[in-house]
C-alpha positions in Angstrom: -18.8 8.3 -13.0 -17.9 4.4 -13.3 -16.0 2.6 -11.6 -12.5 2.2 -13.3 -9.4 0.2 -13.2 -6.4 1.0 -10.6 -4.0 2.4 -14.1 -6.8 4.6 -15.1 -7.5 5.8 -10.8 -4.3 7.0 -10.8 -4.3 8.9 -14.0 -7.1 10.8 -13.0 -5.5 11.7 -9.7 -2.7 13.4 -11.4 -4.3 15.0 -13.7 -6.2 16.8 -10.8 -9.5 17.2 -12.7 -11.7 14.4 -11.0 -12.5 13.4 -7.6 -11.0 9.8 -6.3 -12.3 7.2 -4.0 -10.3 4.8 -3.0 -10.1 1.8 0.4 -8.4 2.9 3.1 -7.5 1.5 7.1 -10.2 3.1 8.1 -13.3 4.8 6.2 -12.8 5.2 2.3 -10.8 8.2 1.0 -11.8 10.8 -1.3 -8.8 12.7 -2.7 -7.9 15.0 -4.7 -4.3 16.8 -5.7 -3.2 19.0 -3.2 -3.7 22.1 -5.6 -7.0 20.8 -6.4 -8.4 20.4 -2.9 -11.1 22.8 -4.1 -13.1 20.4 -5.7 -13.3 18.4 -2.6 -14.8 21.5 -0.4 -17.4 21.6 -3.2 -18.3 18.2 -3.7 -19.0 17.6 0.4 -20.6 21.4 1.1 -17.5 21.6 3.7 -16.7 24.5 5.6 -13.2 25.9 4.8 -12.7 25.8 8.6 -12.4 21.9 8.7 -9.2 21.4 7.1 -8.1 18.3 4.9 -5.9 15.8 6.1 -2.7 14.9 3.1 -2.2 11.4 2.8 1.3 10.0 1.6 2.5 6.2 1.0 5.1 6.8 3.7 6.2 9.6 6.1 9.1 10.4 4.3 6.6 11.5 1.1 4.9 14.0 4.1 7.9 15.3 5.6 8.6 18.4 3.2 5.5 19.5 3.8 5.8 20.1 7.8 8.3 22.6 9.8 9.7 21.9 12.6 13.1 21.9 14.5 15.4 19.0 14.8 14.4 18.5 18.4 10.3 18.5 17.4 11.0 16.0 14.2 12.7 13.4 16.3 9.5 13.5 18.9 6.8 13.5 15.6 9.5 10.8 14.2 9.7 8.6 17.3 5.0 9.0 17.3 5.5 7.9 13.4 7.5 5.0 14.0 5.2 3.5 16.5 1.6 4.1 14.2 2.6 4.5 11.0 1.0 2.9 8.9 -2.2 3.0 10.9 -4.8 4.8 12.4 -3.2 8.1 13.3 -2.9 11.8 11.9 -0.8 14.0 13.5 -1.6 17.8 13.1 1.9 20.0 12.4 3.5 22.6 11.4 3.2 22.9 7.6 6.2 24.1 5.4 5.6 26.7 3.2 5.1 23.8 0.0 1.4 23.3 1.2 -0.7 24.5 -1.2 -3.4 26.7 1.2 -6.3 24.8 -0.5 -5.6 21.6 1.5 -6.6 24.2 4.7 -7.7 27.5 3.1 -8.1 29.2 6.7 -5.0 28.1 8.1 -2.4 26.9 5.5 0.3 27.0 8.6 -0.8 23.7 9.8 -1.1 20.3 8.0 -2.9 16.6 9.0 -0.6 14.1 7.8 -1.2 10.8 7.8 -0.1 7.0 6.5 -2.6 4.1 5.9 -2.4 0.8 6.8 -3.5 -0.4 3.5 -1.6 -2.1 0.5 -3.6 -0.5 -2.3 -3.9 3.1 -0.9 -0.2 3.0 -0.2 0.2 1.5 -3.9 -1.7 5.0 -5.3 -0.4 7.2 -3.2 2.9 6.2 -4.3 1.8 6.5 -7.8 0.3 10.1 -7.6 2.3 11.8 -4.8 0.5 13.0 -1.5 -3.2 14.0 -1.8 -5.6 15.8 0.2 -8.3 13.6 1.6 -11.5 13.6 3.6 -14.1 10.9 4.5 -16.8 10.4 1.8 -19.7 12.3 2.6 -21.6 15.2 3.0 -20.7 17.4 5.5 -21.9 16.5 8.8 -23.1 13.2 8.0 -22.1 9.6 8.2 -18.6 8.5 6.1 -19.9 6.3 3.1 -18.4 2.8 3.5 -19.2 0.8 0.2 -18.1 1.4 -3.7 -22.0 0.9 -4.5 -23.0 4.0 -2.0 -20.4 6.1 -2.9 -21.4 5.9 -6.5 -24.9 7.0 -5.9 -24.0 10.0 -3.3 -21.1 10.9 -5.7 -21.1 10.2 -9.3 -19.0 12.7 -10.4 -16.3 10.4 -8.3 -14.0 7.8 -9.3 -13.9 4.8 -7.8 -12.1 1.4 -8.2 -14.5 -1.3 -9.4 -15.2 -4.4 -7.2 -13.5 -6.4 -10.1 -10.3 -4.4 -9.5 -10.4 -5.0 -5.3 -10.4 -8.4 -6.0 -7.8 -8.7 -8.7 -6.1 -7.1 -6.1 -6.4 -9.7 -3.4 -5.5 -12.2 -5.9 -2.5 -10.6 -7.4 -0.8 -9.5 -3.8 -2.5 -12.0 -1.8 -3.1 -9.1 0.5 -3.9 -10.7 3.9 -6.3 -9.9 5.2 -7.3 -9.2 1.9 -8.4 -5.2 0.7 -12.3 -4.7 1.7 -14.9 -3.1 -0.4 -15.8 -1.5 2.4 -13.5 0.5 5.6 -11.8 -2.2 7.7 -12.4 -0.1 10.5 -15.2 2.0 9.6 -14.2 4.5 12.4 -12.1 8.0 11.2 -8.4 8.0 12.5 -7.2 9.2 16.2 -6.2 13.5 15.3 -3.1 14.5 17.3 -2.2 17.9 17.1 1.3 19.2 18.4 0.5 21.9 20.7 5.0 22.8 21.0 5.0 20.8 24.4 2.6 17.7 23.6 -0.7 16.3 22.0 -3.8 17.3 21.7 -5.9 14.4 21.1 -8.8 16.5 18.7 -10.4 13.0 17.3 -10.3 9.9 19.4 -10.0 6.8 16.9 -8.2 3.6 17.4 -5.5 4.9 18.0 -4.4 5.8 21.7 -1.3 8.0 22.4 0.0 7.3 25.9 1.1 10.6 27.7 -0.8 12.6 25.5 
């Protein structure tokens, strides 16, 4: 598919019919709406065992799709308020407003995770929280440019170059919004285990005491 403007991105993520790509922190995102998480399993050949991780603008966008008590949301709060935005996804208890395609085998837990990134945040606070992956087949490397996800996946919409760099221009993003990962590296995965964290992905990110 070709790339598109950021109006016509966000359309297409609502709509739930296409695949997006879009800059993120740390390797680009490809997304899709929660109920439509389907086509992402398809498009990457991905076992239904790995589950997707849902990516919101801001933690209070995620919060209605975790359960927990008052005394575990003010520990995942106080985690939040020292990486988010940034590097981290913390596996939970989901609610019961997860759709179970975001983690068909297990819909009672949930990745959820904010990026450190202007124009992912600007999207995701267009369209809502969306399930996302790394792009790539499963089991190999995350693509890291616009131009290589286009050949891997065309049926995928991507921003165009153009669009990046209006970007940069417009919000004088600094540093300003790569074509490629800033990190290229996946996020640190923390998962609540009901007495601490279980570090599942070592990223960036380091949680002390966990």
């Amino acid at each position: 598919m070709p790339q598109v403007a950021l109006t016509d991105l966000i359309a297409a993520a609502r709509t739930g019919e296409t695949l997006i790509s879009f800059p993120t922190d740390t390797v680009p995102a490809l997304a899709a709406r929660p109920d439509r998480a389907a086509l992402i399993f398809v498009a990457k050949q991905r076992s239904q065992t790995k589950p997707l991780i849902l990516m919101g603008a801001s933690l209070a966008d995620l919060w209605s799709y975790v359960a927990g008590s008052a005394a575990e949301r003010a520990v995942w709060q106080a985690i939040a308020n020292q990486h988010f935005p940034g590097a981290l996804t913390l596996v939970l208890p989901a609610s019961d407003r997860l759709p179970p395609e975001v983690n068909p085998t297990d819909p009672t837990s949930i990745g959820i995770r904010v990026p450190d990134c202007a124009i992912a945040c600007e999207i995701l606070a267009k369209t809502g929280p969306l399930a996302t992956t790394s792009v790539n087949l499963s089991g190999e490397s995350p693509l890291l440019t616009i131009d290589a996800i286009n050949t891997h996946f065309p049926q995928v919409l991507t921003l165009s170059t153009t669009e990046v760099e209006m970007w940069n221009r417009l919000t004088q993003t600094q540093p300003p919004i790569s074509v490629t990962a800033s990190l290229g590296m996946p996020s640190t995965v923390a998962r609540w285990t009901g007495t601490g964290w279980e570090i599942l992905r070592q990223g960036s990110v380091v949680l002390s005491g966990s």
